[in-house]
Backbone bond lengths (Angstrom), bond angles and torsions (degrees), N, CA, C in turn:
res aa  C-N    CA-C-N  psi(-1)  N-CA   C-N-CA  omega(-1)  CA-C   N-CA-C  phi
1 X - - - 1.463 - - 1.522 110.30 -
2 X 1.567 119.39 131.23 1.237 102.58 162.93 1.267 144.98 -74.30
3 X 1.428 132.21 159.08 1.750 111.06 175.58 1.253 106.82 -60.07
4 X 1.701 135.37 -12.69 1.602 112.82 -165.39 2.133 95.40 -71.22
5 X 1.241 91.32 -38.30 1.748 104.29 -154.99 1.684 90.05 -67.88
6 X 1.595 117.19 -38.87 1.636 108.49 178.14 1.313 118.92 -61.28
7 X 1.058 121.76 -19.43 1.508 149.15 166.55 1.566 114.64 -48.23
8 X 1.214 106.62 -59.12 1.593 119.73 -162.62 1.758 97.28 -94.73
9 X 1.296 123.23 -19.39 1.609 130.55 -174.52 1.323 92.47 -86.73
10 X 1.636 128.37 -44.94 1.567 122.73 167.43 1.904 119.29 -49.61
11 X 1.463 109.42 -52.47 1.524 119.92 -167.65 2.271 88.28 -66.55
12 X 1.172 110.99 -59.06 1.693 118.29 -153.75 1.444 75.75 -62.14
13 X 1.147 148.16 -55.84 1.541 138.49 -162.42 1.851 105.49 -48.15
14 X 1.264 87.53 -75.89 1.811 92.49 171.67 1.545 126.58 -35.28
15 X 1.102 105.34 -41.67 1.474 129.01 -171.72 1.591 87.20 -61.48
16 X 1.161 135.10 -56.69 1.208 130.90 -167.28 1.142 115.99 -69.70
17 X 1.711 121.69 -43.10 0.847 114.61 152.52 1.547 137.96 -29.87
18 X 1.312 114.21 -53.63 1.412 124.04 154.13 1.671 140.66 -13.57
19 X 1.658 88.39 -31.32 1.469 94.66 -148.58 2.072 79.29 -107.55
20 X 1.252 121.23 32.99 1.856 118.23 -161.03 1.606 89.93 -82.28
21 X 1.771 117.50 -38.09 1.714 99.04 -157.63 1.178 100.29 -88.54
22 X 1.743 132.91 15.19 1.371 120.26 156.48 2.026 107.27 -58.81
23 X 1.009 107.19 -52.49 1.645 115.64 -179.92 1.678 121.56 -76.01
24 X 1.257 110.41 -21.41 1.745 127.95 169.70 1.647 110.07 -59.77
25 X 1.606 86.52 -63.43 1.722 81.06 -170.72 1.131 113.64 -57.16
26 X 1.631 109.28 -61.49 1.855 104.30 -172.12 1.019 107.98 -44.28
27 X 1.834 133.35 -60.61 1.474 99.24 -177.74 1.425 145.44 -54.31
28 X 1.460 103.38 -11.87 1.682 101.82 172.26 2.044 91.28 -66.53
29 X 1.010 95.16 -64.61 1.520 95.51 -168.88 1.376 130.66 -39.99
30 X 1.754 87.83 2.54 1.865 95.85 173.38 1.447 107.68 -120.11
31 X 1.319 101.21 12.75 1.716 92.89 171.81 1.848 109.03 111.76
32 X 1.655 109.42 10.50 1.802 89.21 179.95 1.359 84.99 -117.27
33 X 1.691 110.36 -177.78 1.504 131.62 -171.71 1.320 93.58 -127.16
34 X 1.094 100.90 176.81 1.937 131.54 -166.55 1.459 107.02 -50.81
35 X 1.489 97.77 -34.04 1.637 88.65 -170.26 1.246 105.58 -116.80
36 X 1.326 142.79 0.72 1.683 141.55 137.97 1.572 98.17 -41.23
37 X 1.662 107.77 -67.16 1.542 100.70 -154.71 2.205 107.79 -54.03
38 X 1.086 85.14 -39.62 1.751 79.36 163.01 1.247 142.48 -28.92
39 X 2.019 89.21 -66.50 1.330 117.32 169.09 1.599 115.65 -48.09
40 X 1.332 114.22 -55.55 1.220 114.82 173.51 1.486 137.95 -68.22
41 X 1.297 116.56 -17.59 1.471 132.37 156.74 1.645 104.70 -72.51
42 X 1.082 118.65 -26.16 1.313 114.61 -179.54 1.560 126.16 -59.84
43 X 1.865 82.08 -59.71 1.502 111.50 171.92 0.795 149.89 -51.52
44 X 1.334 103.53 -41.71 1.898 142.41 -171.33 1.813 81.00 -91.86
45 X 0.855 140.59 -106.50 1.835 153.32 -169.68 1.711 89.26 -17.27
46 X 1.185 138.40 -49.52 1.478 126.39 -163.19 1.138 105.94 -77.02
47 X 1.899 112.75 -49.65 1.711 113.65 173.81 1.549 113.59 -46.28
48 X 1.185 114.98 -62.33 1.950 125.54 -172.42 1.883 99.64 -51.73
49 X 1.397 119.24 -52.55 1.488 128.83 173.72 1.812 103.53 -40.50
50 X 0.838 95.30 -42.89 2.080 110.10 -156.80 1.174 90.41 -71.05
51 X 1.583 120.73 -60.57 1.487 127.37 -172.12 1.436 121.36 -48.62
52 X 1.493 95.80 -52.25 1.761 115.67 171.73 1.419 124.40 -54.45
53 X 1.621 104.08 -39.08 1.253 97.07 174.91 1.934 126.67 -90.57
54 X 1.058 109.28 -24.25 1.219 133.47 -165.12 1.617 85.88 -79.33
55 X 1.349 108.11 -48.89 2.117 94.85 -176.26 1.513 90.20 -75.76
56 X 1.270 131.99 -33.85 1.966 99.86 -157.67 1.631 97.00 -129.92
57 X 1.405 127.10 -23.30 1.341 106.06 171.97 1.651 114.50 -143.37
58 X 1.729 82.79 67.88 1.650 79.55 166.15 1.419 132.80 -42.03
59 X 1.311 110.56 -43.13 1.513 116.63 -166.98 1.198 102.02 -42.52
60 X 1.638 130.51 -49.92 1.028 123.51 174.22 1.416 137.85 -60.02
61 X 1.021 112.18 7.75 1.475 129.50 155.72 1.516 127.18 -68.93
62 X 1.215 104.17 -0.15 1.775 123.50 176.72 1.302 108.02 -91.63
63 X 1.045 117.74 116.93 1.582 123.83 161.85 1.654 116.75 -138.63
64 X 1.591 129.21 173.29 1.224 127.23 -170.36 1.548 96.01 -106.84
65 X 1.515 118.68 142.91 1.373 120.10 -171.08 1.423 101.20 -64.08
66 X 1.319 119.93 -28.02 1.358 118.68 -156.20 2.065 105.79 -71.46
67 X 1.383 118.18 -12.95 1.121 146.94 156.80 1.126 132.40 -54.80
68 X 1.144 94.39 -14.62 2.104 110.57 -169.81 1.405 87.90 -51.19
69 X 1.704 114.70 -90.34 1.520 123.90 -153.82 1.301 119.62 -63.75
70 X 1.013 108.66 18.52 2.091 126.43 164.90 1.464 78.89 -91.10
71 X 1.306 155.87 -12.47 1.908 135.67 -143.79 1.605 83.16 -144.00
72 X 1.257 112.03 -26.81 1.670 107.64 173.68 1.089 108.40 -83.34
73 X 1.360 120.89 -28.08 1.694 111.84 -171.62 1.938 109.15 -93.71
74 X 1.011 88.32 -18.33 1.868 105.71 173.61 1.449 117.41 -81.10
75 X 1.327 118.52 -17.19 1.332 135.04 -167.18 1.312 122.75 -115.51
76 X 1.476 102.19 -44.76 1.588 105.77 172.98 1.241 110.34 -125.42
77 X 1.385 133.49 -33.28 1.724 114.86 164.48 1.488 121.99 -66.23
78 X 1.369 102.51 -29.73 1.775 99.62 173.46 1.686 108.78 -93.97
79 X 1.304 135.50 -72.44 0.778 108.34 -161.15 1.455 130.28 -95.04
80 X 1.571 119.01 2.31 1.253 106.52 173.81 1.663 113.70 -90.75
81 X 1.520 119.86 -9.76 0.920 103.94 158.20 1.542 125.45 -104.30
82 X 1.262 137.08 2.16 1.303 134.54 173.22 1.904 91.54 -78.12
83 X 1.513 116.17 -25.45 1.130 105.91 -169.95 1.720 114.99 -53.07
84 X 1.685 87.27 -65.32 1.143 116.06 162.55 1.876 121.97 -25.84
85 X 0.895 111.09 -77.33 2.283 113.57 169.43 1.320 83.08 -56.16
86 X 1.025 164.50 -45.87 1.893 139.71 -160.05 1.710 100.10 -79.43
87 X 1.127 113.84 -33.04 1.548 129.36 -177.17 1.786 111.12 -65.14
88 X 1.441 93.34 -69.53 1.609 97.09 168.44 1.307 123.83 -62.86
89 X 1.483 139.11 -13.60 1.530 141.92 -155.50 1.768 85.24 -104.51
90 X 1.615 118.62 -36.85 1.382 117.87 170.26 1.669 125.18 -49.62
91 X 1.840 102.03 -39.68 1.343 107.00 -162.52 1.414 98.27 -110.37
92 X 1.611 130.67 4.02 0.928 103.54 137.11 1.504 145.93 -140.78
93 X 1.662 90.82 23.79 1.819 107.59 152.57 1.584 102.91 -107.66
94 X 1.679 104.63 -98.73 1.564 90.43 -162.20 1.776 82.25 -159.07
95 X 1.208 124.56 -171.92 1.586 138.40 -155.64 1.417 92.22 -104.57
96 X 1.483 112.26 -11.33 2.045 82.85 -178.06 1.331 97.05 -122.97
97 X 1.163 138.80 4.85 1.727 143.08 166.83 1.947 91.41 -88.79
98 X 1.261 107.90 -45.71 1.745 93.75 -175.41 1.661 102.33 -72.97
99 X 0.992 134.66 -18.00 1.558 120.08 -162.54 1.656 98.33 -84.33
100 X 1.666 98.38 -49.84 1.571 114.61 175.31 1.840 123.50 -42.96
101 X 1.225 91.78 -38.14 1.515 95.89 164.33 1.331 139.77 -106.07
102 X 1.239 92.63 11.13 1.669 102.54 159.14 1.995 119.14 -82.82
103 X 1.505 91.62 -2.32 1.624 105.47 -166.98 1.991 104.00 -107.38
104 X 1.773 89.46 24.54 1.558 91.25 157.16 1.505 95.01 -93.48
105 X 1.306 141.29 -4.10 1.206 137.13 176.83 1.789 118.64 -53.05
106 X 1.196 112.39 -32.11 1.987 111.75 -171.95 1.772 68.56 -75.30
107 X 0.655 154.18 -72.88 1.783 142.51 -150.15 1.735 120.31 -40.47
108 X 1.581 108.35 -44.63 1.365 136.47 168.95 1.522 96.21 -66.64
109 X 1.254 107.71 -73.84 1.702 84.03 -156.93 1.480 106.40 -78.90
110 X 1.544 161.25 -6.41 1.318 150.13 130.41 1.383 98.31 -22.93
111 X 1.064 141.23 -74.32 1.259 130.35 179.09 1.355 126.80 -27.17
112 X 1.462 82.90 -87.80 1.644 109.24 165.14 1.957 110.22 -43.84
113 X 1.111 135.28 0.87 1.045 147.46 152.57 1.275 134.39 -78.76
114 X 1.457 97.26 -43.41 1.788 97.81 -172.46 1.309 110.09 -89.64
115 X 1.651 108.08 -18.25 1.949 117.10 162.73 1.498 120.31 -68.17
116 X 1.622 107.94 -39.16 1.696 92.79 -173.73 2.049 98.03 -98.33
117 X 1.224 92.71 -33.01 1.764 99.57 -159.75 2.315 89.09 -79.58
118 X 0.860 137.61 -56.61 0.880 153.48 -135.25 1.227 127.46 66.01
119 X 1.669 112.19 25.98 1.589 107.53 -170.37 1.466 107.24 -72.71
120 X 1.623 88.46 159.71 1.736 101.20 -179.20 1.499 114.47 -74.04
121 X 1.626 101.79 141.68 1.252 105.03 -176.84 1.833 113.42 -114.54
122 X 1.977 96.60 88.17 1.416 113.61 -162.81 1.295 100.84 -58.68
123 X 1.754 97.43 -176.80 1.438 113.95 174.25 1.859 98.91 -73.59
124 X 1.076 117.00 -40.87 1.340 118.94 -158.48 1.489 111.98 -65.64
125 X 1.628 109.53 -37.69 1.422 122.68 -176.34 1.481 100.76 -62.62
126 X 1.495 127.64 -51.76 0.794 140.62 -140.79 1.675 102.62 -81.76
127 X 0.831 111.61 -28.84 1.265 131.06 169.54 1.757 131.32 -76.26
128 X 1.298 110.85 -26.15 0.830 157.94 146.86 1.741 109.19 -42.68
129 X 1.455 120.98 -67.40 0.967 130.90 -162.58 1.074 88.44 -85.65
130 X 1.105 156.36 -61.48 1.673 150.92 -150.74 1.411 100.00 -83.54
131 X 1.612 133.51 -21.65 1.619 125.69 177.83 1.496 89.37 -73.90
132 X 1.799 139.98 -48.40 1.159 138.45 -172.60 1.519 94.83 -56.13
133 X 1.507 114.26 -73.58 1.634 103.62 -165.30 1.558 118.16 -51.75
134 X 1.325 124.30 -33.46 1.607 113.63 -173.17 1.397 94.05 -80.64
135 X 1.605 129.05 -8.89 1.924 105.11 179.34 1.515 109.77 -83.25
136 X 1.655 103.77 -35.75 1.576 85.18 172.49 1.627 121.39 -93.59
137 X 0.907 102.34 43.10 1.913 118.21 178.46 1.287 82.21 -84.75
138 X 1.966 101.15 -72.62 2.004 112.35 -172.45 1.689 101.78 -47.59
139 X 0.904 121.36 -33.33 1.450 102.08 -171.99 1.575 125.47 -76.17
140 X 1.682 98.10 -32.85 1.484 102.31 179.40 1.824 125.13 -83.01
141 X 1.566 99.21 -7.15 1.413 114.36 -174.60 1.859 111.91 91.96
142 X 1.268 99.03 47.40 1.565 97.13 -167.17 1.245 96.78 -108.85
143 X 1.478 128.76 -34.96 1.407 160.49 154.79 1.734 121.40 -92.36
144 X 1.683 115.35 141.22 1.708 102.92 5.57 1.705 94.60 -97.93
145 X 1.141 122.97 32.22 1.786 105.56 -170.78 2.184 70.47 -141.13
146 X 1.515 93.18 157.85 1.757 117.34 -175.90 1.892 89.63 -75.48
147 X 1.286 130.96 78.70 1.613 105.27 157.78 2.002 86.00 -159.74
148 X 1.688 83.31 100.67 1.141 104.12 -177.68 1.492 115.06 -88.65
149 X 1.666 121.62 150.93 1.131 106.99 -155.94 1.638 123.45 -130.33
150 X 1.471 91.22 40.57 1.396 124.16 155.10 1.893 102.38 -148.29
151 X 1.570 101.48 -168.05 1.536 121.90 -131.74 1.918 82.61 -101.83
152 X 1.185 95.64 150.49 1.757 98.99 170.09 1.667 106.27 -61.00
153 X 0.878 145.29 -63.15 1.588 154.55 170.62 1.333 96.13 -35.22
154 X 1.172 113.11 -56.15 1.814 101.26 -179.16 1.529 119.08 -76.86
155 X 1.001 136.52 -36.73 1.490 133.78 141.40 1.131 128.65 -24.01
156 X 1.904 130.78 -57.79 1.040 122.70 171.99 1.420 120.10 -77.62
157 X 1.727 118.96 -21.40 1.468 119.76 168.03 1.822 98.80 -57.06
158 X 1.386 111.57 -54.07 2.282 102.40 161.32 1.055 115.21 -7.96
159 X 1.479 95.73 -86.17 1.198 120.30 -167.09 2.199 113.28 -52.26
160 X 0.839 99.14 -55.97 1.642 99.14 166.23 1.759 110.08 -37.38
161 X 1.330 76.13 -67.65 1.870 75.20 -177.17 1.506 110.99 -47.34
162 X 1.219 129.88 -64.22 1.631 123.55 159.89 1.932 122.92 -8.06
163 X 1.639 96.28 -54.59 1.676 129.69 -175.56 1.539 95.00 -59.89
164 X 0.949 118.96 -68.41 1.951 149.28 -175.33 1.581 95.86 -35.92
165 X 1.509 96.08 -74.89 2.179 110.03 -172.00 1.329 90.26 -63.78
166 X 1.364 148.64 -48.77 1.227 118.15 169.54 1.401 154.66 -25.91
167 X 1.103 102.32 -59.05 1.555 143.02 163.19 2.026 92.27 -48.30
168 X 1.108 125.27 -75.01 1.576 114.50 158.11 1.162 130.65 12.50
169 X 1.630 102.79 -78.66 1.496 133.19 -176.57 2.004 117.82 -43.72
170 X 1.649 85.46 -51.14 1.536 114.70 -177.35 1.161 100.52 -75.57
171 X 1.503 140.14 -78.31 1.212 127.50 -151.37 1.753 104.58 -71.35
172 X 1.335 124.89 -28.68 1.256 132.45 171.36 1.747 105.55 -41.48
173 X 1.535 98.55 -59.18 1.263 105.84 -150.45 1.516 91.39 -61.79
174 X 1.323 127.52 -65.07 1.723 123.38 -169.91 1.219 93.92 -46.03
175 X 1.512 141.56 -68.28 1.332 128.35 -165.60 1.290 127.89 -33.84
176 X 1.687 114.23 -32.86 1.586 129.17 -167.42 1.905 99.39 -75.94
177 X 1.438 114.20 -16.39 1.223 93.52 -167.83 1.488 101.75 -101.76
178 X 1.374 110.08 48.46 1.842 118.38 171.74 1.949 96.71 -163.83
179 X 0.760 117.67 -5.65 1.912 124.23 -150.15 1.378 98.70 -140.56
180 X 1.602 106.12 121.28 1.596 107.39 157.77 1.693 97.10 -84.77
181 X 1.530 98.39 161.14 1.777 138.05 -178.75 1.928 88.67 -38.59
182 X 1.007 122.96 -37.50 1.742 128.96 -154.59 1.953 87.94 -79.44
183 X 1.274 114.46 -63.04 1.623 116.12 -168.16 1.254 97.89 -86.08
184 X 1.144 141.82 -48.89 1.793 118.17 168.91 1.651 129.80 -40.42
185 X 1.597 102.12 -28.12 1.418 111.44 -177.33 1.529 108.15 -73.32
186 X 1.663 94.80 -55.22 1.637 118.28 -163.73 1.823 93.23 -49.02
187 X 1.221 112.72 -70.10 1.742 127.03 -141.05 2.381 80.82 -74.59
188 X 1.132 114.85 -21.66 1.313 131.88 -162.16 1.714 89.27 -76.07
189 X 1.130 130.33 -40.77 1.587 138.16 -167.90 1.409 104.01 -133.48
190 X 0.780 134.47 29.19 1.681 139.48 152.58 1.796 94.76 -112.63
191 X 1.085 138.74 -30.14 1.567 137.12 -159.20 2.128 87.87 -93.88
192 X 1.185 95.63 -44.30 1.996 108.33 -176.53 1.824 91.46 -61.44
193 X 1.320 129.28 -57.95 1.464 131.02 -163.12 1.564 109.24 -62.59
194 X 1.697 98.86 -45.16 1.663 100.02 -175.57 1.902 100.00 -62.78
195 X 1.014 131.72 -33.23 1.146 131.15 -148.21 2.121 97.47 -88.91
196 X 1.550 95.08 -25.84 1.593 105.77 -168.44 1.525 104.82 -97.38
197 X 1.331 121.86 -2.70 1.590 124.08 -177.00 1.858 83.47 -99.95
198 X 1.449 123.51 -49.95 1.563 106.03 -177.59 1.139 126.37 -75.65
199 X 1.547 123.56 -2.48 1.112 117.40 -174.53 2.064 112.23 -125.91
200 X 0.981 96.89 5.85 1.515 117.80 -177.58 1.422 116.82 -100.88
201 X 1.581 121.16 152.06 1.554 112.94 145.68 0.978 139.77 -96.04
202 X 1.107 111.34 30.04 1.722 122.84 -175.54 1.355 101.99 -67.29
203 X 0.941 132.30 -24.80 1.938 128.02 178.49 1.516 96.98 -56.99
204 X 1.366 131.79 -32.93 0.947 131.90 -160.43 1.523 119.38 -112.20
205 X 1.471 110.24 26.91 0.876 131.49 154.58 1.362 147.86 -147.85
206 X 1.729 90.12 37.62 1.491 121.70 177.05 1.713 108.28 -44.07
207 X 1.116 120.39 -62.54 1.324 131.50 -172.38 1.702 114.91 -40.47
208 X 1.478 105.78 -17.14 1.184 124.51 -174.71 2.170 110.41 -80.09
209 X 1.002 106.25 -34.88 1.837 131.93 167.59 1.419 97.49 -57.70
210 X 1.262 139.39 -30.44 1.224 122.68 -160.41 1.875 98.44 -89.35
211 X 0.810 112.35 -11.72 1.487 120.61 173.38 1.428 102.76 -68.92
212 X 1.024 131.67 130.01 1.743 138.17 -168.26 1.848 96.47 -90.95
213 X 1.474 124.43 -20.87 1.344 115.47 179.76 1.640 99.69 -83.77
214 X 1.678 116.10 -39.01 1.056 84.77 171.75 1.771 143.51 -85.48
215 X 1.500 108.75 -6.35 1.206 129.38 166.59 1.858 121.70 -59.29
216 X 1.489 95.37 -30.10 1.413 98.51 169.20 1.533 124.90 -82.40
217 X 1.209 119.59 -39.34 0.733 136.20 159.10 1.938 140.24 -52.99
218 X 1.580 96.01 -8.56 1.558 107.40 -168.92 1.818 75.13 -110.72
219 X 1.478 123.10 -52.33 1.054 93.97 -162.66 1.949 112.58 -91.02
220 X 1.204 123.94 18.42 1.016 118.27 170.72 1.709 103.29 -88.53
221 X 1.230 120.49 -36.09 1.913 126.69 166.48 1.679 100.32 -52.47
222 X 1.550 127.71 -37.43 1.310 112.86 -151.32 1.836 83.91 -91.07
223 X 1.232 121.95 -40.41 1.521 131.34 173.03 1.859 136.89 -42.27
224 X 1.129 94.14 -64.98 1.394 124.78 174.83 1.548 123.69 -79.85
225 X 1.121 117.97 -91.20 1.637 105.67 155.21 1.344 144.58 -93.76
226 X 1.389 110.17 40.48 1.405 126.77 159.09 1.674 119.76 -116.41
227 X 1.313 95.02 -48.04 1.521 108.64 -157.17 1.548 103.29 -66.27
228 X 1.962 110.12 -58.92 1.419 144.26 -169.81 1.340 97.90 -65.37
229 X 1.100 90.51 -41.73 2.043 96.60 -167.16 1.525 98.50 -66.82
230 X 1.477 117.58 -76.49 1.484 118.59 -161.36 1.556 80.02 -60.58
231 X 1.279 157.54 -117.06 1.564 164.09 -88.87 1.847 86.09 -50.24
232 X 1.468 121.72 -67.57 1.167 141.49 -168.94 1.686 107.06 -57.54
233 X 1.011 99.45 -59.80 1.801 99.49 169.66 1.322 140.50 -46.18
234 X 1.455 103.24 -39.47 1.077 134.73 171.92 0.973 119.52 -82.90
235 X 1.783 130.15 -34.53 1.722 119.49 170.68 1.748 91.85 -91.25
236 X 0.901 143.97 -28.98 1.758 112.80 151.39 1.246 121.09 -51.11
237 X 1.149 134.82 -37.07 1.428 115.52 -177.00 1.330 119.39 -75.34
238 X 1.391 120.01 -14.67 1.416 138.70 174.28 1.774 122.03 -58.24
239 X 1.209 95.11 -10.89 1.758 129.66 170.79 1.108 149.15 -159.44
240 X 1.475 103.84 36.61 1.432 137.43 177.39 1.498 107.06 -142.97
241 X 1.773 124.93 151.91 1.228 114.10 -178.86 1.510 104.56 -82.37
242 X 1.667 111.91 151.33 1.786 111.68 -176.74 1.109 93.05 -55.57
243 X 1.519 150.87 -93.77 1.394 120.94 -154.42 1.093 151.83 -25.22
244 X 1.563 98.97 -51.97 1.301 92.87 170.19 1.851 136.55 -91.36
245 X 1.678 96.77 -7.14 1.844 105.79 139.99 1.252 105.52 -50.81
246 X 1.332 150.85 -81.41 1.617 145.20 -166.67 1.252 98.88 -32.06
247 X 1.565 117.53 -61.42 1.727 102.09 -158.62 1.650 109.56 -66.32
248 X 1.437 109.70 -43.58 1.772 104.49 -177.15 1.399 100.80 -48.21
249 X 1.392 131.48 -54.88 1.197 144.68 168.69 1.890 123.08 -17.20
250 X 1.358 83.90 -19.80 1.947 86.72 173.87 1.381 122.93 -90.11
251 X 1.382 107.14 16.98 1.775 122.70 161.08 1.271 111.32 -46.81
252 X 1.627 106.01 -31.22 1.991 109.34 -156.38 1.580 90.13 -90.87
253 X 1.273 131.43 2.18 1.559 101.21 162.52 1.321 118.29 -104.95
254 X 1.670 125.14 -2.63 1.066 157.18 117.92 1.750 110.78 14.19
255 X 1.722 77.31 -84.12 1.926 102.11 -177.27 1.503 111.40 -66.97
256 X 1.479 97.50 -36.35 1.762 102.05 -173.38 1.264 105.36 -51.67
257 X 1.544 106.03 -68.10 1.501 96.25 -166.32 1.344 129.24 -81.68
258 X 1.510 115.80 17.95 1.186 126.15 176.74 1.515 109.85 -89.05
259 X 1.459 109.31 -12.47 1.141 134.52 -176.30 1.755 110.89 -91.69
260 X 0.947 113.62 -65.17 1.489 129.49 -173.33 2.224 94.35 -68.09
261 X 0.985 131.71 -31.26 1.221 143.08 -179.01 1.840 99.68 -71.95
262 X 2.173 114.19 -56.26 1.435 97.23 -172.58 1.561 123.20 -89.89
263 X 1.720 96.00 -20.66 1.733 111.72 -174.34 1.790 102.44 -96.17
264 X 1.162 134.74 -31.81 1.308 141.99 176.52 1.513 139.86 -121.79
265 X 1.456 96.14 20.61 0.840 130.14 -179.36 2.110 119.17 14.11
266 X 1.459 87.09 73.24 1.775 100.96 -168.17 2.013 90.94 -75.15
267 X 0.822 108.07 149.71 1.657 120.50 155.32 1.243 130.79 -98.03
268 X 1.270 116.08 123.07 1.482 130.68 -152.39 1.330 103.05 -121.75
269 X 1.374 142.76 105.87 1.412 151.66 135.17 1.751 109.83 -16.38
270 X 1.269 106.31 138.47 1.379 111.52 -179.11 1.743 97.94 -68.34
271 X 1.283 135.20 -40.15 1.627 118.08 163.33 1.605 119.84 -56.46
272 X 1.278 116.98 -25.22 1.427 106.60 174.63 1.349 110.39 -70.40
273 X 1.397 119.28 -24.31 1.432 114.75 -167.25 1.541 117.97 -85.85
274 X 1.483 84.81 -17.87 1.947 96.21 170.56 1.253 100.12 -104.23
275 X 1.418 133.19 20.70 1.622 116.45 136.06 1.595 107.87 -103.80
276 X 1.424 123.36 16.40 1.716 122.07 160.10 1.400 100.83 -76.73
277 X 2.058 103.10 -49.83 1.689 73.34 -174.32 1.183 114.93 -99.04
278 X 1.114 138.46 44.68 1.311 142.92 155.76 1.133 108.80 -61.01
279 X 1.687 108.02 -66.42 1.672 135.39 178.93 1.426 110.09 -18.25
280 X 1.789 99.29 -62.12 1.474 120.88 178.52 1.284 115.35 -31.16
281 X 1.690 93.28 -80.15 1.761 111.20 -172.15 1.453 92.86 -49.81
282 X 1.355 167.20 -58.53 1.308 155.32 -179.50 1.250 106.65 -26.54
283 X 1.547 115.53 -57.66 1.841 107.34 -160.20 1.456 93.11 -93.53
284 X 1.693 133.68 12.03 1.607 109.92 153.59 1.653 91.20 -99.65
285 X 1.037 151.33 11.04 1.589 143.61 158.92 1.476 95.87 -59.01
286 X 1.471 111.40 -68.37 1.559 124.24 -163.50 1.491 105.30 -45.04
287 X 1.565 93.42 -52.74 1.909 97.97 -160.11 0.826 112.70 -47.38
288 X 1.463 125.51 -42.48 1.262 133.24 -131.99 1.638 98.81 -104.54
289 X 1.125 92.89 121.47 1.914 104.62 -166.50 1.684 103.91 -124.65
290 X 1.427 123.42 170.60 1.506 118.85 177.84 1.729 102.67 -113.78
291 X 1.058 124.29 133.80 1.685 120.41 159.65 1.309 143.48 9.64
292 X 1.613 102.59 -52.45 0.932 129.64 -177.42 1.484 108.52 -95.82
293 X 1.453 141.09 -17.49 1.355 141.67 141.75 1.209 106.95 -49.95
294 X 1.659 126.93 -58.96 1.569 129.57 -144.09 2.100 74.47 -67.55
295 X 1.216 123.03 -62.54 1.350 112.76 -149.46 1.933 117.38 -72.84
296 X 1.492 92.19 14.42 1.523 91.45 178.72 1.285 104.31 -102.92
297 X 1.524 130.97 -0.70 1.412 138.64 166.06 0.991 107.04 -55.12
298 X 1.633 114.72 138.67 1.847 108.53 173.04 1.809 91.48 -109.10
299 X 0.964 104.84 -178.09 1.434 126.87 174.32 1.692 108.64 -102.25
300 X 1.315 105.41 133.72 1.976 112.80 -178.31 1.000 99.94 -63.81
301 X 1.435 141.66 167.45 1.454 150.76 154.96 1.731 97.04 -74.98
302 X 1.341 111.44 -32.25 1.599 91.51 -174.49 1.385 108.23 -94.94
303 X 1.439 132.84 178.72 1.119 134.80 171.86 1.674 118.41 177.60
304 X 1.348 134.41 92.48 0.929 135.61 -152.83 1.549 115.00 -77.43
């Protein structure tokens, strides 16, 4: 595979991501909370995963036990709780301030990169990261004057979620060098579901599934921006360094609020909108690589 095409499998992954508070809101609007809707992205994405793989690629159902907590830390430190702060920042600001601040995340894992990965931390990345951080400054009301326009508690629950999708990047990335994109995801949201059926009440609100709006709706969240998103995200990052997958990766606040602006109609300040395209100009910082980078990429031995 080339890095251009790992490139565009990183951005289309996110992108899907993007499209989550089409399926978020309605379910609040049918009666679940922050941490049902979890539960059920959890649930629903591991069942459809299980099915998929078990009919066409069992093999990938093999893994080494010693692997587990690479699938625990991918499953339940990243995504059921980054899920979780993207969930609450929804219900109690709005879908394009929560998406926006989950994209302090390329900041976390650059970090969190150059400690476990030793990747280099260029001029370009770096730059990169501060066009991302000053766009969602404009977006959250941090810029250019201090009157921010949600609650301190809800900001740093943001900011977590940012902390959370980080954590992603990392445990993903070690996983990829034994695991195609298909068994990192699967064992990645079957480890998030076991953890969201014991610690949730969604058992206790089975009766609620028999409603066909809400049945469509759990499995179009477990489908669309979970399933497509991580499968795609994840075999780009499998040949690209995690950092700089995170930064292309800020497309999905992109989609969000293009979303929350035509279906939910959020209101956006002409400074919030010049921290959208801030966002932008970040993931053409990232993209944009020289020749002689693209050809120092090796190719994984694995590849699903």
């Amino acid at each position: 595979m080339s890095v251009k095409f790992a490139y565009l499998l990183a951005i289309v992954g996110a992108a899907f991501w993007g499209l989550i508070g089409l399926f978020v809101q309605n379910l609040y609007q049918l009666g679940f909370t922050a941490w049902d809707v979890v539960a059920i992205r959890a649930i629903f994405s591991a069942a459809l995963l299980l099915v998929y793989v078990v009919v066409w690629k069992r093999s990938m159902l093999r893994i080494q036990l010693k692997h587990i907590p690479l699938f625990i830390g991918s499953g339940i430190i990243s995504i059921v709780f980054f899920n979780w702060c993207v969930f609450t920042v929804i219900d109690q600001a709005n879908l394009s301030l929560a998406v926006v601040l989950l994209y302090t995340g390329p900041l976390f894992v650059t970090l969190l990169s150059r400690v476990f990965f030793k990747e280099l931390l260029t001029f370009r990345k770096g730059m990169a990261i501060i066009v991302t951080l000053t766009g969602c400054a404009f977006v959250v009301g941090l810029l250019p004057s201090v009157q921010t326009v949600i609650t301190t508690s809800t900001l740093l629950i943001g900011i977590g979620s940012g902390f959370f999708y980080a954590l992603y990047s990392i445990f993903a990335k070690v996983s990829s060098k034994h695991y195609g994109s298909i068994t990192i995801t699967t064992y990645s949201f079957i480890c998030a579901s076991v953890f969201m059926l014991a610690s949730s009440q969604i058992a206790h609100k089975t009766p609620l599934f028999l409603n066909w709006t809400v049945m469509l709706n759990s499995v179009g969240l477990a489908l669309i921006p979970t399933i497509f998103a991580y499968l795609l995200y994840t075999k780009g990052l499998s040949y690209i360094e995690s950092s700089r997958a995170s930064i292309l990766s800020t497309i999905e606040p992109v989609v969000a609020i293009g979303v929350g602006f035509i279906f939910f109609h959020d209101i956006l300040t002409i400074w919030q909108w010049l921290g959208v395209c801030l966002v932008i100009s970040s993931i053409l910082l990232a993209a944009e690589t020289t020749m002689d980078q693209d050809k120092k990429e090796t190719t994984p031995a694995q590849a699903s």
